[in-house]
C-alpha positions in Angstrom: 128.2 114.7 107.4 126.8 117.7 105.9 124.4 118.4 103.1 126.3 120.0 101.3 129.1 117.2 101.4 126.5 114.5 100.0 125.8 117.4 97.4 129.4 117.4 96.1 129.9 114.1 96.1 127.2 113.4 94.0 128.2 116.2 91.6 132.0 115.7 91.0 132.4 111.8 90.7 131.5 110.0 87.6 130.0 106.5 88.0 128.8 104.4 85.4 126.5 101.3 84.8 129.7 99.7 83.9 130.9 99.4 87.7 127.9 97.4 87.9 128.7 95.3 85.5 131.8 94.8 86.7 130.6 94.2 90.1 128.0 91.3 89.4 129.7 89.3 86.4 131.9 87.6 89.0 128.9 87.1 91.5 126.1 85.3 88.9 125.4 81.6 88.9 125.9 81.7 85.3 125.4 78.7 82.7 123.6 78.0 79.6 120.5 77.6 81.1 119.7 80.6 83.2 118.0 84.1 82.2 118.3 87.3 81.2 115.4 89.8 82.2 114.6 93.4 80.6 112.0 95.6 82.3 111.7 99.4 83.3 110.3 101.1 86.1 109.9 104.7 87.2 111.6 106.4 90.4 109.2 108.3 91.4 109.9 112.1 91.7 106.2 113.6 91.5 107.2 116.8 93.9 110.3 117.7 92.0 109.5 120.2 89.3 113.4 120.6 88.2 115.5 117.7 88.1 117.0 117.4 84.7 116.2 114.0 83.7 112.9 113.8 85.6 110.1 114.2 82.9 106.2 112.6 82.8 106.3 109.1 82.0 103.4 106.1 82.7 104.6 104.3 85.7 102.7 100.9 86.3 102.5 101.5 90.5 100.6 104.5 90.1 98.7 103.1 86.8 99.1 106.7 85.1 101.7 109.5 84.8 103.6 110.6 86.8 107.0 113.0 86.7 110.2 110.6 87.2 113.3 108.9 86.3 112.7 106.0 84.0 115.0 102.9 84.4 115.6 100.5 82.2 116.9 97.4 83.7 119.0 94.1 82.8 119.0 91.2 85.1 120.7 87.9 85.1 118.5 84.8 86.9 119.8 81.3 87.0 115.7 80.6 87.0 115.8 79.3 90.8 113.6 81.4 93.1 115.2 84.8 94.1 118.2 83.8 92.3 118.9 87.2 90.4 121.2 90.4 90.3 120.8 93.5 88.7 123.5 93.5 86.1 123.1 96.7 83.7 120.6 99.9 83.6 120.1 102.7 81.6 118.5 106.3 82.7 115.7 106.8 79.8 116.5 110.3 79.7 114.9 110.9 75.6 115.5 115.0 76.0 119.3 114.4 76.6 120.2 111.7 74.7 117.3 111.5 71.9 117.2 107.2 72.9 114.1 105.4 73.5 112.9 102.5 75.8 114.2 100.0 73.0 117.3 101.8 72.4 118.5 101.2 75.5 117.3 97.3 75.4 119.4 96.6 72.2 122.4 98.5 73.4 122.7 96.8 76.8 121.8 93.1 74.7 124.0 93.7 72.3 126.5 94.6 74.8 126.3 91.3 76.6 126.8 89.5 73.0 130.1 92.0 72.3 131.7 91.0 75.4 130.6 87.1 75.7 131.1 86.7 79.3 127.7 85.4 79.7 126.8 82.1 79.7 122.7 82.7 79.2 121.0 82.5 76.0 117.6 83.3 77.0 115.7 86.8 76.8 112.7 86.9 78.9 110.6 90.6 78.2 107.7 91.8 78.0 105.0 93.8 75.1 107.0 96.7 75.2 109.7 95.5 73.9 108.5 92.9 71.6 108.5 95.1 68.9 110.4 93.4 65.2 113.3 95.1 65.4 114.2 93.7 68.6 112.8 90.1 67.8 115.5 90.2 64.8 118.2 91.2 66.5 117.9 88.9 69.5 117.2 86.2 66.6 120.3 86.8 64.7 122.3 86.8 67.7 121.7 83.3 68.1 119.3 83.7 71.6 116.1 82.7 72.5 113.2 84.5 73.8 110.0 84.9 75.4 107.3 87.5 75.3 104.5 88.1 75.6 101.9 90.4 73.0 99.0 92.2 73.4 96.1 91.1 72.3 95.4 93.3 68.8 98.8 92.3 67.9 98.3 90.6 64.0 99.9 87.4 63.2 99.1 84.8 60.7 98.6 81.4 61.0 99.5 80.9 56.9 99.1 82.1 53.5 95.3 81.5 53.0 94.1 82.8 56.5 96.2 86.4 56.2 96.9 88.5 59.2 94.4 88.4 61.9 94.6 90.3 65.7 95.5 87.6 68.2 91.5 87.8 70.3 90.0 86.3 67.2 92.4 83.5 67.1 90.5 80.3 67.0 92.2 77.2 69.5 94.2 75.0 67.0 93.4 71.5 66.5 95.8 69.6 69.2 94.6 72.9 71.5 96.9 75.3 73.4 99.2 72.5 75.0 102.0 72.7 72.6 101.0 75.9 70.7 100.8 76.9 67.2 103.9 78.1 65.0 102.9 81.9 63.3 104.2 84.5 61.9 104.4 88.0 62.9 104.2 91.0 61.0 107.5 92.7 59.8 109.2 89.1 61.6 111.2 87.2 58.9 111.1 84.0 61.1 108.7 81.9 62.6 107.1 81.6 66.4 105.3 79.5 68.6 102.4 81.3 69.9 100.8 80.0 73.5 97.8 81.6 75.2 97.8 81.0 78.9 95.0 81.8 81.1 95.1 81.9 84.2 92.7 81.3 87.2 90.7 84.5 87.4 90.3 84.4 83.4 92.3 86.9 82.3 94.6 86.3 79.1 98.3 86.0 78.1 99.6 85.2 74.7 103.4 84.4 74.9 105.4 83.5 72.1 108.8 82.3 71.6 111.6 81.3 68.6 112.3 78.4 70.7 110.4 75.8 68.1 111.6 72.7 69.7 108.7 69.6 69.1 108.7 69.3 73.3 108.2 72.7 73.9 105.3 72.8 76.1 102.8 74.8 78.2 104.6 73.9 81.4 107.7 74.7 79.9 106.7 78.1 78.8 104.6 78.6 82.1 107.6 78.3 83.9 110.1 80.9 81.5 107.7 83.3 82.2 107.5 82.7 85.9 111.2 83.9 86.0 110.9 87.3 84.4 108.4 88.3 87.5 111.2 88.4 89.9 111.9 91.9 88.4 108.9 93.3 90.6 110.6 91.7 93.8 114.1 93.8 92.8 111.3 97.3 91.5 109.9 96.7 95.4 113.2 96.2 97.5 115.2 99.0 95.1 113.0 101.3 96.4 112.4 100.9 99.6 116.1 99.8 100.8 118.0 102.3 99.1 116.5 105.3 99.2 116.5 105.7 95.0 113.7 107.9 94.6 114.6 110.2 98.0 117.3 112.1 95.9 116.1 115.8 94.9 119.7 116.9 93.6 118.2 119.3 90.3 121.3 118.1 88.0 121.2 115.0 85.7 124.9 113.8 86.7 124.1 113.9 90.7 121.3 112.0 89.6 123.0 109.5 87.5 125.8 109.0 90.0 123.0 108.5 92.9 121.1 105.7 91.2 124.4 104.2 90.2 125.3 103.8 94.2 121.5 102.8 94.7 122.6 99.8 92.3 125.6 98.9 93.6 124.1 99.1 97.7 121.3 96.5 96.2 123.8 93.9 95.0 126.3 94.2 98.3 123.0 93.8 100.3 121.7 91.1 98.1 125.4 89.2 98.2 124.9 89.9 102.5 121.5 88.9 103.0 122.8 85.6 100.5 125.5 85.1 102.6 123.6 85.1 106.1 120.6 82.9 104.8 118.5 86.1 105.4 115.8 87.8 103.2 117.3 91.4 102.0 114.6 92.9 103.7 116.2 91.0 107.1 119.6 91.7 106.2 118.7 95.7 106.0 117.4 95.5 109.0 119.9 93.6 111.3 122.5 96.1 111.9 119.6 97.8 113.8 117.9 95.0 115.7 121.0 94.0 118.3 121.2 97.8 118.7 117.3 98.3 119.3 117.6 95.5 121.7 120.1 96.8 123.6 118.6 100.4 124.1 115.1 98.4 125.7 116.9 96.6 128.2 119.1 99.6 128.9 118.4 103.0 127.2 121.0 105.9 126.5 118.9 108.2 126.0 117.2 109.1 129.6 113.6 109.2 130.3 111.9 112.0 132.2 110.0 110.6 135.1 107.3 113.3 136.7 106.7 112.9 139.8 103.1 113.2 141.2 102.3 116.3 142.7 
């Protein structure tokens, strides 16, 4: 196959984050108590001055800018270990289509509530999109979330005390067990605010609209555990399917390459499920009986010298 075949394909078809969709609804172990997981991440396209949709962005794996394709990405988890599939994804692409980050988080959400064909009720994001507009709409469709804040975020703890930056909360009476309800600015409902620390000291404050009396730190511990398994899907994206390799210059070859990058993730993820194999093993399989076969008999014949 040619170069210039791959290019044309790429070009002329249309594919859309709807095939996706399409593709995983079916394939989700779906029910009221499993997940749905918003993050982005960057494809990575540092030595490609003029691809349309490619522009300077923060990308977390560098820790600075860097020119590429941001993704925004919807998953569904039931909350078991590796249990997840990509299910929607939009290109942030703001000098096309003027939308930012959050645009793209409420379209695809309130997509999900349109059709009702999930099961879920639970956002899990993180800072970036915690912003009010986003709390009230994922609070007026009836869902829950969790978040987490940064740490000069203001909330207050009542009328008397005002808004304060979370780093000069003081620990509430019962302490941090069962957190503290507060409010958040420009947030016409209240949350339950948690700060978690973990081993090496360092600080999370997570809050939630789920205001149930039993709500606990284990409990909220282990929602937040869930949205992580969005760096396993970041690492394997990217090194299985070849998503940042593309250097076709125009936005639709782009679009239409990522969209196949998605759909190869979930048919390897439904194979590697299917086998009892990581997807790491799975990708790698189709090789291995091949690779054994050329040791122990090699097509490819060696040039022996013989000694002067």
């Amino acid at each position: 196959m040619s170069h210039d075949q791959v290019y044309r394909f790429l070009r002329n078809n249309t594919f859309s984050a709807g095939q996706l969709r399409e593709l995983v609804q079916p394939l989700v172990a779906d029910s009221p108590e499993a997940f749905l997981l918003v993050d982005d991440s960057v494809q990575d396209k540092r030595y490609s001055r003029f691809i349309e949709v490619a522009q300077r962005q923060y990308s977390g794996n560098v820790h600075g800018l860097v020119t590429g394709i941001g993704l925004v990405n919807l998953f569904h988890s039931s909350g078991e270990s590796g249990d997840f599939l990509s299910l929607d994804f939009r290109i942030y692409a703001p000098a096309q289509d003027g939308l930012t980050k959050n645009d793209h988080f409420q379209a695809m959400f309130k997509q999900v509530v349109e059709e009702g064909k999930i099961q879920a009720r639970t956002l899990l994001f993180d800072s970036w999109y915690a912003n009010s507009e986003n709390l009230k709409v994922i609070e007026q469709a009836g869902w829950t979330f969790f978040t987490t804040l940064k740490s000069n975020r203001l909330v207050s703890l009542g009328k008397e005390t005002g808004y304060q930056s979370l780093n000069t909360l003081d620990p509430p009476a019962g302490g941090w067990s069962r957190g503290v309800e507060v409010r958040l600015q420009q947030v016409p409902f209240g949350v339950k605010l948690f700060k978690l620390v973990t081993i090496d000291g360092s600080i999370e404050w997570v809050i939630t609209n789920y205001l149930a009396a039993h709500l606990n730190r284990e409990m909220v511990i282990e929602a937040v555990q869930v949205r992580w398994q969005v760096e396993e899907f970041h690492r394997s994206f990217k090194q299985l399917t070849g998503s940042e390799k593309c250097q076709c210059r125009k936005a639709q070859a782009q679009r239409n390459h990522l969209t196949c990058c998605y759909l190869v993730w979930v048919t390897l993820r439904q194979y590697a499920r299917a086998i009892g194999r990581t997807i790491y093993q799975a990708a790698c399989l189709p090789w291995a009986e091949w690779l054994r076969q050329q040791l122990q008999n090699s097509s490819i014949p060696v040039l022996v010298l013989e000694a002067a």
